[in-house]
N, C-alpha and C positions, 0 to 999 in steps of 0.2 A: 536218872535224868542227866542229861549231856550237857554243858555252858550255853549254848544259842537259847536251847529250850528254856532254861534258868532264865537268862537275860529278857524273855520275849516279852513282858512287859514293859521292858524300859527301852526297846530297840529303836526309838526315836528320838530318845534321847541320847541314845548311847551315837549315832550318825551326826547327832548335833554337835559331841562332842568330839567324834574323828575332827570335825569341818573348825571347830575350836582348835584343835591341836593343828593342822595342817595352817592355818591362818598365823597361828605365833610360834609358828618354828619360821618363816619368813624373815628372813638375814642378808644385808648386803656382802656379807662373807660367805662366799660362796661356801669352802670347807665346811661351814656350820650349817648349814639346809644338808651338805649331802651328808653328813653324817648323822645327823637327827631322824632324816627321812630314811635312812638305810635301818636304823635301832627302830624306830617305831613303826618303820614299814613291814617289819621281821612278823607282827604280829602281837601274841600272847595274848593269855585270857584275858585282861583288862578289868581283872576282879576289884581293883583297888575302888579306880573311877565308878565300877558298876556298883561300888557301896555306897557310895558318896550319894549316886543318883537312888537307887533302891531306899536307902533309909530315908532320905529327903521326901521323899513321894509317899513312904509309907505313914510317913508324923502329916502326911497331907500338904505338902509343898506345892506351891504353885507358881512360883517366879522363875527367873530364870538363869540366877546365879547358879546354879545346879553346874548345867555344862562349863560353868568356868575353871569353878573349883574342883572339879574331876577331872578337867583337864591338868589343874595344878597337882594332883593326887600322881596322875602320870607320867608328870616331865620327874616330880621329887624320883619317883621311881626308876624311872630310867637314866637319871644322872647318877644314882646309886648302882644300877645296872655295869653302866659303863667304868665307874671307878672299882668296880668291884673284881671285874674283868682282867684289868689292868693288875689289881693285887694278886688275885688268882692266876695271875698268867695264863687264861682261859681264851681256849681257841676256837672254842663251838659253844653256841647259845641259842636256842631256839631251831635247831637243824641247820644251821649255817655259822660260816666265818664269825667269830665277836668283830666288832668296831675294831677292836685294837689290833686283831689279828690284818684287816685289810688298811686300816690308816694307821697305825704304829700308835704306840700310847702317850704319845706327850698331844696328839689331837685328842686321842676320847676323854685323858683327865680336863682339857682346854673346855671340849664341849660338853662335859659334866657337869663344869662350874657354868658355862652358858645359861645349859635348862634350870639350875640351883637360881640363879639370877631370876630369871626372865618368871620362872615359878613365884618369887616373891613378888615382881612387878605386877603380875596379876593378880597374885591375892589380893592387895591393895585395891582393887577395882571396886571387892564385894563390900568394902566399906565397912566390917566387922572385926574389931577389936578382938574379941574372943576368938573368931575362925583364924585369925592373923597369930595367937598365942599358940592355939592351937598347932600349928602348921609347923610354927620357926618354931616349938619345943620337940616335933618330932623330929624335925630335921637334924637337930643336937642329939637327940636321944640315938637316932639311926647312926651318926656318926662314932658315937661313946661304944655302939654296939660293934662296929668296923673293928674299932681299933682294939676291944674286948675278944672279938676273934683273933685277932692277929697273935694276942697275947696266948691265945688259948692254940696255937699252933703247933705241931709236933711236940705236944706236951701229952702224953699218958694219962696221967694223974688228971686229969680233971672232972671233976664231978658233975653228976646229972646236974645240981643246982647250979653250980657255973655254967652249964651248959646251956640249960634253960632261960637265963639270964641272957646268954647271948642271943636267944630264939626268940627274945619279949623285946629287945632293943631294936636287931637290926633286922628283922623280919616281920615281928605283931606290930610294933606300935605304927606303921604306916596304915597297916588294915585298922587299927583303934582310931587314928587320925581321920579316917575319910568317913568314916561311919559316924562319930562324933561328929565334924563338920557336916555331916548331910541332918543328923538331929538338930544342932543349933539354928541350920540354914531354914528348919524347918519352925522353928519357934518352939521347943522344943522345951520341956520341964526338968527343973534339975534334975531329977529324979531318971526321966526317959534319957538325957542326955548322957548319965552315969551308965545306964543299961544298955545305950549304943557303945559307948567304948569298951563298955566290958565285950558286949557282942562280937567287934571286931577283933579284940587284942587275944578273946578264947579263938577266933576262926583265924588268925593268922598265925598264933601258936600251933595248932591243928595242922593247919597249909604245912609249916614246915617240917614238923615232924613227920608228914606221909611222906614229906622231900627223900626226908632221909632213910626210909625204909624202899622209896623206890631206886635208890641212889644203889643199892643191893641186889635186887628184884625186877627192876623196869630192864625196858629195850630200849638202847643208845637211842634208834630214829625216834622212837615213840615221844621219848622222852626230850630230842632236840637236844641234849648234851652229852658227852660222855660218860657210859655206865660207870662207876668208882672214881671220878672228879677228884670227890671228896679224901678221898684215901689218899689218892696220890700226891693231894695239898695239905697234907698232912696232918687234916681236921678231924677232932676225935665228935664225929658224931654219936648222936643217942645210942644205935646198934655198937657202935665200939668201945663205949663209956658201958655198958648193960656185961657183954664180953668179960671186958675187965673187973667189972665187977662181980660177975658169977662163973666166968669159967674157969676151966683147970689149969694147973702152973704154965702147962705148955699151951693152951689157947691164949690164957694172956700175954706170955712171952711173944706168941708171933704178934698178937694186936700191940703190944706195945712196941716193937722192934719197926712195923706198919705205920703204925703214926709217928714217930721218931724219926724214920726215912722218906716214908711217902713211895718206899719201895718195897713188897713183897707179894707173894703167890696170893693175886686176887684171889683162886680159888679156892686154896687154905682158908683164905680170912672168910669168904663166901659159904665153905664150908663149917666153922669157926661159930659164926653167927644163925647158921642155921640151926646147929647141934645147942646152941644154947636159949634158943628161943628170943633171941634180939629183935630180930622183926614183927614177930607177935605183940613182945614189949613194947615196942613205939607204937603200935596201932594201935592198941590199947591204949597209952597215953594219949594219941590223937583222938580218939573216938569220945574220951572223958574229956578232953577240952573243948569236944564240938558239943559232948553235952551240956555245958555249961554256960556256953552260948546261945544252944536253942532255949536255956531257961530265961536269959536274960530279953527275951522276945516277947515273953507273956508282957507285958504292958503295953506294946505294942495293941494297936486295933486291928482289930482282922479284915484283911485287905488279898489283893493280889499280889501285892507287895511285901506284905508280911511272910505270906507263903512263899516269895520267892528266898527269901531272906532265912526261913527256913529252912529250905532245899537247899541251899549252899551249904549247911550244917554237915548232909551226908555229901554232896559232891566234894568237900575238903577232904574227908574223911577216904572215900571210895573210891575216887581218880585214880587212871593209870597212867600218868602224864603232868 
């Protein structure tokens, strides 16, 4: 099943929520409308916000903070986007130019911290303490996870569990954030509310490890970025940490010489990973963290919504893009 198909219960909501976002990206600085609207015009799946509203709807939500805080689920993301850009000295995101590559980066860090802003002004709206905790500890948490990569940068030696760590910070915990926020927003039980973050933070885990096996395997357009990013930013993802860990002196030597320079024969290292079964390894891993988010569903009522919440289980998993 493809993302529209997924979304098609919540597709009125989900339009509610574009018309939310285009209303508070509105700025009398002009720089900050075009650069907003150029990032969130680009597209992307929009899984984050489609959790917020899918879990909310599935604990039986009926109000209409939903598209707010989906919308907030957004801008966190795309402020993270754009600074992230900036660090990676990334030129292509989504099959086109980054922000920074067409407005240079002292705008996309300016209008990162914008949407980080304006994101908090409207939590406030929903009037919930708890969603408000929720929100400002990922946003620390995503930050701890930034700068945990940085650390983890042309560095060899790092371990799956460092690694993974950095997977739970700056990639899960916004998918645990929206998912949780769509349970509370929903009135939700301690219990159900435990079972949505768990939900989100196994599918966002999931999300990024198929990242990094398609970062090997995918096609540059398909994918909207360039194929080996990762490699050439000198980040030892899950297939280069698996490598190092199981291959022979001279496959590690080239992965380690790879992440150290962010320079060598992609197709060695391509080859490298293939011979040693690294991309099987991650999918594996991502497949066991989507299973353990579809378990955390069973308390869930069975809904249209529950099954859509479902099926994102295998589209994390299964995507080629």
């Amino acid at each position: 099943m493809n993302l529209p198909e997924l979304i098609a219960p919540i597709s009125d909501d989900m339009k509610a929520v574009d018309a939310v976002i285009r209303g508070r990206l509105d700025s009398e600085v002009v720089l900050i409308r075009t650069i907003a609207d150029y990032i969130i015009g680009a597209g992307g799946k929009r899984m984050r916000p489609a959790m917020v509203l899918m879990m909310a709807r599935a604990l039986g939500y009926q109000g209409d903070h939903h598209h707010l805080l989906a919308a907030v689920v957004e801008f966190i993301h795309t402020a993270t986007l754009l600074h992230d850009d900036v660090v990676d000295e990334s030129d292509l995101r989504r099959g086109r130019e980054t922000a920074n590559a067409m407005f240079g980066n002292a705008a996309s860090v300016l209008v990162g911290d914008y949407l980080y802003s304006r994101s908090f002004e409207m939590m406030v709206e929903a009037g919930s303490m708890r969603i408000m905790q929720i929100l400002s500890e990922a946003t620390t948490v995503i930050a701890e996870g930034e700068v945990l990569q940085l650390l983890n940068v042309h560095d060899p030696d790092v371990s799956q569990e460092r690694y993974l760590q950095v997977v739970r910070y700056k990639t899960a915990k916004l998918f645990e954030a929206a998912a949780q926020v769509g349970a509370v927003l929903a009135g939700a039980t301690a219990e159900q509310e435990a079972a949505a973050a768990a939900y989100g933070r196994h599918i966002g885990t999931a999300f990024q490890l198929v990242d990094d096996v398609l970062d090997y395997s995918g096609d540059a357009q398909a994918l909207g970025k360039n194929v080996g990013d990762d490699l050439r930013e000198g980040k030892p993802t899950l297939p280069l940490i698996w490598v190092m860990e199981q291959g022979t002196p001279a496959q590690r030597e080239l992965i380690r010489n790879a992440i150290q320079t962010g320079d060598a024969d992609f197709a060695a290292v391509a080859e490298a990973i293939r011979a040693t079964g690294a991309l099987e390894h991650a999918q594996q891993a991502a497949s066991a963290e989507a299973d353990i988010a579809r378990r955390a569903l069973d308390i869930l009522p069975i809904s249209v919504y529950q099954k859509s919440l479902l099926e994102f289980c295998a589209f994390a998993v299964n995507r080629d893009r």
